[in-house]
NUDRENSE-553884 format. One line per 2 residues: for each residue x, y, z of N, C-alpha, C. Coordinates in steps of 0.02 Angstrom, whole numbers, plus 50000, padded with zeros to 5 digits. Layout:
BEGIN
X,Y,Z,X,Y,Z,X,Y,Z; ...
# end
This chain:
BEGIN
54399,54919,53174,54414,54928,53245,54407,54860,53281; 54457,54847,53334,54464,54772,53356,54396,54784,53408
54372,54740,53405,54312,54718,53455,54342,54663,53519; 54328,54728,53567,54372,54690,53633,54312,54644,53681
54351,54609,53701,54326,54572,53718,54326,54580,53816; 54278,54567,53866,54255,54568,53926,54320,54539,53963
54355,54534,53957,54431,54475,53987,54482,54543,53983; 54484,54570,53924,54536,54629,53905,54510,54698,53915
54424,54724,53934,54417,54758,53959,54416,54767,54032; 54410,54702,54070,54420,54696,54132,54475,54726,54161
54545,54707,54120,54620,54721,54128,54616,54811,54117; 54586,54834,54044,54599,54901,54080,54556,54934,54142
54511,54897,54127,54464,54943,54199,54513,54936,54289; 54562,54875,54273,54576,54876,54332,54641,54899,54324
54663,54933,54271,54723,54973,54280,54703,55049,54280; 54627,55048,54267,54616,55157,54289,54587,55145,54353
54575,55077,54389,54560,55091,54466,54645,55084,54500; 54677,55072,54448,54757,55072,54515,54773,55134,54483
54771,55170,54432,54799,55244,54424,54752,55294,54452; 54705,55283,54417,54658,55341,54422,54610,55337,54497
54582,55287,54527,54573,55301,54591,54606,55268,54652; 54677,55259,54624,54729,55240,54673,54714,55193,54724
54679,55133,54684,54662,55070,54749,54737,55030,54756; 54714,55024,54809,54793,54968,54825,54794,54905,54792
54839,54876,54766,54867,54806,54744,54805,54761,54778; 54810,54752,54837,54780,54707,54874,54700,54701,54849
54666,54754,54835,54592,54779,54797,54598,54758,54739; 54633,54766,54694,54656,54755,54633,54644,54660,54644
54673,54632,54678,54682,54558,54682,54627,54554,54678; 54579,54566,54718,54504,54536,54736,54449,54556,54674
54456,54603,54628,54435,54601,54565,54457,54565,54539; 54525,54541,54532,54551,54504,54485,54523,54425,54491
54507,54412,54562,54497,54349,54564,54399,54354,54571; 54377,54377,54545,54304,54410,54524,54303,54396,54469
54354,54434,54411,54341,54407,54361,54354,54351,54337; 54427,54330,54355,54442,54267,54334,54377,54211,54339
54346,54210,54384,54292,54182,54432,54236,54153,54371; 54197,54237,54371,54157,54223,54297,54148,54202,54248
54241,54229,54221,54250,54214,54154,54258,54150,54149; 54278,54102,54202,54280,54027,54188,54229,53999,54201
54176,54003,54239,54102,53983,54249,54057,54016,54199; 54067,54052,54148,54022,54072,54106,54028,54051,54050
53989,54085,53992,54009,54076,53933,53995,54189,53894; 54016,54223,53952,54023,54280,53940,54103,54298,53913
54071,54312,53865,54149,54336,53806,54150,54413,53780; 54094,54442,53752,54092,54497,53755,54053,54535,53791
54042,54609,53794,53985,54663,53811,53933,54643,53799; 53902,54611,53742,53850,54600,53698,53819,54528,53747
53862,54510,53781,53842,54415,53800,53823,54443,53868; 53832,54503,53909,53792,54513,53985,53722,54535,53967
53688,54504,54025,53611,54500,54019,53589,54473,54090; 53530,54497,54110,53506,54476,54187,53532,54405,54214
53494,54369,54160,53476,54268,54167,53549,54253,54170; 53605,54277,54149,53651,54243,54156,53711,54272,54225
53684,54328,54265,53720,54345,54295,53682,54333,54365; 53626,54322,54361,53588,54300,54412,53598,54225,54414
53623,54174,54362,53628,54108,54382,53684,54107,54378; 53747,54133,54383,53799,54150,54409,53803,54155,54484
53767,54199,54530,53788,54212,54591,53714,54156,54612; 53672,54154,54589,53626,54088,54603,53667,54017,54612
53724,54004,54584,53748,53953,54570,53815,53949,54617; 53878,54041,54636,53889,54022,54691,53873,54042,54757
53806,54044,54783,53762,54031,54837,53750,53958,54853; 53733,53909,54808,53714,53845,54813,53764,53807,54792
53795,53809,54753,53859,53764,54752,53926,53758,54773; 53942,53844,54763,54013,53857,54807,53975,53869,54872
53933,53889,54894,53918,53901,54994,53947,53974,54982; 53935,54010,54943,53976,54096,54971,53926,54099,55014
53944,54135,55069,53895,54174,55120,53894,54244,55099; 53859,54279,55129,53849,54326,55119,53887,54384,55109
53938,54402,55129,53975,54444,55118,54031,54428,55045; 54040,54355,55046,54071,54345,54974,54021,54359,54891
53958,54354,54928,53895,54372,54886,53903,54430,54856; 53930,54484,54914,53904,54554,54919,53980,54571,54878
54039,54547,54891,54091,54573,54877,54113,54570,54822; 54070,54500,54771,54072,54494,54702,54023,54544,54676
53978,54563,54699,53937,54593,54681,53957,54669,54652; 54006,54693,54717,54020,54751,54719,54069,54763,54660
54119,54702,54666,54164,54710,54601,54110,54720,54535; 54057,54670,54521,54063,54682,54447,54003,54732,54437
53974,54752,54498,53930,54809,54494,53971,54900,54473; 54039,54891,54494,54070,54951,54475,54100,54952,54412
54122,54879,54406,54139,54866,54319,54079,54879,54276; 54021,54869,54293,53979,54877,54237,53946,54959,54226
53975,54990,54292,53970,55074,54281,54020,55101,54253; 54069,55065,54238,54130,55088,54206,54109,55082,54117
54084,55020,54103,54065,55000,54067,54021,55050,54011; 53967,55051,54056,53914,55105,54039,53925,55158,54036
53987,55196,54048,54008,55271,54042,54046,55265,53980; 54088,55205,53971,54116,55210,53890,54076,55187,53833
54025,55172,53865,53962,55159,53799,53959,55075,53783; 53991,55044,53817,54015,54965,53808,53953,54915,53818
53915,54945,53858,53833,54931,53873,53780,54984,53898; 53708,54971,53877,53679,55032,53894,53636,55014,53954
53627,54957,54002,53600,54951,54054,53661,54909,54089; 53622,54910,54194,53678,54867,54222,53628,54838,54264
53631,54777,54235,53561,54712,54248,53588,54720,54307; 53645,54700,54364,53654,54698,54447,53598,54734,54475
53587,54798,54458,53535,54842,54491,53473,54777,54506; 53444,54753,54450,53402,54700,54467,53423,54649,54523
53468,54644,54525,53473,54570,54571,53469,54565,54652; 53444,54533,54668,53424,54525,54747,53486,54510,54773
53514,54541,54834,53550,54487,54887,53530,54477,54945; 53579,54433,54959,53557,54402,55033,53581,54453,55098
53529,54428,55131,53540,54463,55197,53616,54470,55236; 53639,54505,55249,53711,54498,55304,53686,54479,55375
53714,54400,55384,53740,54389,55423,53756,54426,55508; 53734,54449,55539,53768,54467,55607,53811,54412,55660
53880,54422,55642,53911,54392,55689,53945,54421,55712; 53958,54409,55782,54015,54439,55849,54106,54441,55819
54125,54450,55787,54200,54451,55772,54228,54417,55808; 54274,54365,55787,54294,54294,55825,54386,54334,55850
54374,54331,55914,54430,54358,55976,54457,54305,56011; 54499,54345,56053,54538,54310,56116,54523,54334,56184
54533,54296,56242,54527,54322,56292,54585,54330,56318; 54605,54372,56364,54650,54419,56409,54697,54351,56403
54698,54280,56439,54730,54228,56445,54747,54196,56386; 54706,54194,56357,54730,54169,56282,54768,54220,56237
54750,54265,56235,54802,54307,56221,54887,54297,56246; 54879,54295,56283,54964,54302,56335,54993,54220,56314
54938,54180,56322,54983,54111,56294,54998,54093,56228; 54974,54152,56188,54994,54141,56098,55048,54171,56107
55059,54240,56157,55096,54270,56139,55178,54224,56185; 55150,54190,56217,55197,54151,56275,55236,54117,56249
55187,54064,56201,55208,54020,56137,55240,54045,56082; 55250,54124,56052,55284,54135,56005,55345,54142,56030
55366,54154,56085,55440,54173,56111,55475,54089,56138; 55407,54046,56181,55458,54002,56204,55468,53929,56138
55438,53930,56095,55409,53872,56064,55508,53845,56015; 55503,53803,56014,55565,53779,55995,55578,53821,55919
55645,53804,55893,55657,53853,55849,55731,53842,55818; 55736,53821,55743,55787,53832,55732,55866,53876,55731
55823,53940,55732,55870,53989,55755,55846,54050,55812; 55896,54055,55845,55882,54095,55913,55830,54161,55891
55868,54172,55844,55810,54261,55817,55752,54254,55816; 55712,54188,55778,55670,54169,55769,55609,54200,55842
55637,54160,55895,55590,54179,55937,55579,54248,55963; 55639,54313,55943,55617,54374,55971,55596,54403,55920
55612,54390,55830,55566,54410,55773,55483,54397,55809; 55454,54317,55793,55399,54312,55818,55370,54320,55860
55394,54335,55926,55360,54386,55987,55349,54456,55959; 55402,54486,55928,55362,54549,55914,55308,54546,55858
55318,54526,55815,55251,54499,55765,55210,54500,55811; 55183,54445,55819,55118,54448,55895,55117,54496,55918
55154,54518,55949,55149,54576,55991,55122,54645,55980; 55151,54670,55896,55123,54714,55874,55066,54699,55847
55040,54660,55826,54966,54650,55807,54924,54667,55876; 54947,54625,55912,54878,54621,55992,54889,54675,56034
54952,54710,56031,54938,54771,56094,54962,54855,56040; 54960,54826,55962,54937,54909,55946,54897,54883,55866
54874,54828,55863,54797,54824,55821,54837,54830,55749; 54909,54806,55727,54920,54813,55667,54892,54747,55622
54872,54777,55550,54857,54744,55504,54911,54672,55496; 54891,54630,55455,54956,54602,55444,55001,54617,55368
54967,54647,55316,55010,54683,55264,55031,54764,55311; 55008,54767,55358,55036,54818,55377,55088,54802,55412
55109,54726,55459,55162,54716,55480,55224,54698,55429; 55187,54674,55359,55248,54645,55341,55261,54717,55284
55246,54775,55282,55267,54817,55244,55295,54871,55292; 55292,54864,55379,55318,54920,55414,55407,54913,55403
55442,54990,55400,55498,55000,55394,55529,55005,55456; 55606,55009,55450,55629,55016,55517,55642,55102,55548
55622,55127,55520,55628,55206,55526,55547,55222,55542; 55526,55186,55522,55427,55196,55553,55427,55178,55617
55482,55136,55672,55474,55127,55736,55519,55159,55765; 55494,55205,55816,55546,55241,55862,55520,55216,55940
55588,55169,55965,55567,55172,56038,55590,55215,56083; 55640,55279,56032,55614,55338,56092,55547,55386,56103
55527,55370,56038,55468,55389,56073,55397,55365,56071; 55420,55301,56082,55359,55246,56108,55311,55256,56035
55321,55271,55970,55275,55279,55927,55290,55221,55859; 55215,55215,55845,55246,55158,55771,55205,55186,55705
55215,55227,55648,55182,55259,55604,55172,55205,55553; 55113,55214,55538,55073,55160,55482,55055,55223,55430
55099,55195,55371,55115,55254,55320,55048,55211,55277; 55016,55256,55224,54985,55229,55176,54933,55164,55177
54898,55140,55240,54873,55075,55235,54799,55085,55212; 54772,55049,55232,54700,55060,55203,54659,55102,55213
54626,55135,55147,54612,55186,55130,54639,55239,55127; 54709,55217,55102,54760,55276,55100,54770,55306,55154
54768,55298,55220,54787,55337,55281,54830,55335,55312; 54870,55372,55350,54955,55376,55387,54911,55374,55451
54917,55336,55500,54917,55351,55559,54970,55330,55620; 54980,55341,55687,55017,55353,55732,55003,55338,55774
55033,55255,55805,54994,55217,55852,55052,55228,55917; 55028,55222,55959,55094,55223,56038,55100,55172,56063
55162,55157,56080,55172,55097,56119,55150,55085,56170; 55141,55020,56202,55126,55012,56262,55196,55001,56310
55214,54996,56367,55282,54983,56409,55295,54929,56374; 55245,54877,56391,55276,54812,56367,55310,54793,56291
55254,54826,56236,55283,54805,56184,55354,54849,56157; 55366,54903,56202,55411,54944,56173,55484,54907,56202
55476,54849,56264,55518,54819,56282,55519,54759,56234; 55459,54721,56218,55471,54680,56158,55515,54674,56081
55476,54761,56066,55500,54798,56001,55594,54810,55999; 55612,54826,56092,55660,54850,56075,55736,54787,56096
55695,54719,56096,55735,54655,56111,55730,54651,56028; 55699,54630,55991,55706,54617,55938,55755,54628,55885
55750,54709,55903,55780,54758,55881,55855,54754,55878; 55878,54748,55954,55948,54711,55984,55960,54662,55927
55927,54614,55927,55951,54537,55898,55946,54546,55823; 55896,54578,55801,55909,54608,55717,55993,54623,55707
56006,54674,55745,56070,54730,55759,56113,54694,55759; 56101,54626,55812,56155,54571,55798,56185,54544,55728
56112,54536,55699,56139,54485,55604,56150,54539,55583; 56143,54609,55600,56180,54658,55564,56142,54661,55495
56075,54664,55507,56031,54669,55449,56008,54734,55402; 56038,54736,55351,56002,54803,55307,55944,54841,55268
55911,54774,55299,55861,54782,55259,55811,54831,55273; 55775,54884,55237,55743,54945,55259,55682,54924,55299
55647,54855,55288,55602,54833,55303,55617,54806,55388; 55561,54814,55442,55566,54797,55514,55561,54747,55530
55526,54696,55487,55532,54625,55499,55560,54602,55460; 55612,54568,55465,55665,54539,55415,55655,54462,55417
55683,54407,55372,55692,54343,55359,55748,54354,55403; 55765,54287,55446,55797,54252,55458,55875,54245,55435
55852,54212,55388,55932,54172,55330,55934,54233,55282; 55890,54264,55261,55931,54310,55207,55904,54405,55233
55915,54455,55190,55902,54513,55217,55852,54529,55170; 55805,54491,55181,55723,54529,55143,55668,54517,55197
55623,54567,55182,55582,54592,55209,55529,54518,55215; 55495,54478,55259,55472,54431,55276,55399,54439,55239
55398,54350,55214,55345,54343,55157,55273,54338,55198; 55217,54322,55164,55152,54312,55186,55148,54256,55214
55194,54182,55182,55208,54121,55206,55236,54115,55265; 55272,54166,55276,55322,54152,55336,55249,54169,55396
55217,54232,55390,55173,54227,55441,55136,54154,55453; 55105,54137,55391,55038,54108,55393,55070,54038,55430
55114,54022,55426,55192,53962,55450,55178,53979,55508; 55207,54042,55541,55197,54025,55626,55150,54040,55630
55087,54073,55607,55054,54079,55663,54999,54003,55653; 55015,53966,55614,54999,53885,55595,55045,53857,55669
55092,53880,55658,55120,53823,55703,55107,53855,55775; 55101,53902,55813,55076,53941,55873,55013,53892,55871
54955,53922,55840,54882,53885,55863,54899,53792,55871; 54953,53781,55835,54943,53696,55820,54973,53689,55911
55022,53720,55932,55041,53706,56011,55002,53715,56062; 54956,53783,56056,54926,53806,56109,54831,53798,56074
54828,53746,56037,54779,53720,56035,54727,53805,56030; 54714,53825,56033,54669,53897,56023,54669,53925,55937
54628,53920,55910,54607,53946,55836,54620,54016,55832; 54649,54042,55797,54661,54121,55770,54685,54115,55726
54674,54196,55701,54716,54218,55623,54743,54263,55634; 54772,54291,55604,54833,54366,55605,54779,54435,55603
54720,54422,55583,54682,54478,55600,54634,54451,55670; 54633,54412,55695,54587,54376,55768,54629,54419,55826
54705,54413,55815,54758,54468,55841,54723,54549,55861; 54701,54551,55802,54684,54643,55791,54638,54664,55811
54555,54605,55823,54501,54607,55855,54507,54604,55939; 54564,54537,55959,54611,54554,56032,54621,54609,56058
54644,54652,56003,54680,54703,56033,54615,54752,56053; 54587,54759,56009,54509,54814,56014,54493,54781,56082
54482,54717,56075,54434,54710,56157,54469,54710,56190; 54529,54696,56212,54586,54712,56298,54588,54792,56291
54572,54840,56234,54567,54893,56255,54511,54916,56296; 54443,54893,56269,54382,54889,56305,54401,54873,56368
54400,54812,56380,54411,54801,56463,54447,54822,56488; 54499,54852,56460,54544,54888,56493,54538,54966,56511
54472,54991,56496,54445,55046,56521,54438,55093,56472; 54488,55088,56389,54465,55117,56331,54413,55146,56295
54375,55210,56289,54303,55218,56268,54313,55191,56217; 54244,55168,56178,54230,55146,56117,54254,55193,56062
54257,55255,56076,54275,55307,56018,54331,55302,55982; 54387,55284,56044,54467,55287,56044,54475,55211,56004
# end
């Protein structure tokens, strides 16, 4: 019987968490780059080679040398703490040294936002900011737009369809996102006037693509680059730091001040 090795059991364990407990791709990545992680900072090759001393000077080592903070602590942790229960149910090892290991405290920080004004001038800057092609600027106003005034993800913007937005009836359905949930966000006046300029100028290139945010030059559904591109080039004009999820924390607080209970 072939004696597998910790590299090739990794691979199936993370193909019965995408069948069998139906984690998304995106989950899948962040194990993957867990293990990759180990397996090149160690000298763990099989079942037989895990042991406390070496998995404790593992995350001992990136605490002090890589700087993980705390939550990257916790998030490696979590990966190979469920691999090694996986482990232990097929008999592959009979203890899971993690139980031993200390972590560090979490961190309390305030979630890094926008204010009411800064908001409006990212979003000011995605429509007026120069631009090779005219679409460009009513694609990227609505981008912005749907992140900060209805709190979408950004794999949730670049996987929404065009049949998931209806501006008759002010609604935008988020099929399948994290943690497997469909939910049903409403427009606001404004963005449903944003949503529905875009929309126009799509209609114009006469685009087929099933996907709601489209490329430009060809008819596919817009990459991760293309975001991370403008919204690089937005902060580089209007001088203000954000990310495509700093958008989504925006949106939570202009609901607050805007008279929103905390529940909603």
């Amino acid at each position: 019987m072939e004696r597998l090795t910790l590299q090739q059991l990794s691979e199936q364990y993370m193909s019965y968490c995408l069948v069998m407990r139906n984690y998304e791709q995106s989950t899948i990545q962040g194990y993957r780059a867990t293990f990759k992680l180990i397996f090149k900072e160690t000298d763990l090759k099989y079942p037989d080679d895990l042991n406390f001393k070496v998995l404790e000077q593992w995350f001992f080592n990136g605490r002090l040398n890589r700087k993980w903070g705390a939550v990257t602590f916790r998030t490696h942790l979590k990966h190979l703490n469920t691999f090694m229960k996986w482990l232990i149910k097929r008999g592959y090892v009979t203890e899971n040294y993690l139980n031993e290991l200390e972590k560090p405290r979490m961190e309390h920080k305030i979630p890094k936002t926008l204010t009411k004004e800064q908001a409006l001038r990212v979003l000011e800057y995605s429509f007026n900011m120069r631009y090779p092609y005219r679409s460009s600027k009513y694609r990227n106003r609505a981008i912005i737009a749907i992140m900060l005034m209805a709190g979408l993800r950004r794999g949730e913007v670049m996987n929404l369809k065009l049949n998931e937005v209806s501006i008759e009836n002010s609604t935008i359905f988020i099929s399948q996102s994290k943690g497997k949930k469909d939910r049903m966000i409403p427009m606001s006046s404004r963005l449903k006037v944003i949503l529905a300029e875009y929309i126009r100028e799509r209609d114009r290139l006469k685009k087929k693509c099933e996907y709601f945010f489209v490329s430009i030059q060809k008819d596919n559904p817009i990459e991760k680059r293309c975001l991370a591109n403008m919204v690089s080039k937005i902060r580089k004009r209007t001088k203000i730091y954000f990310s495509a999820h700093t958008l989504r924390h925006a949106f939570a607080r202009l609901m607050l001040e805007g008279g929103c209970d905390i529940y909603t």
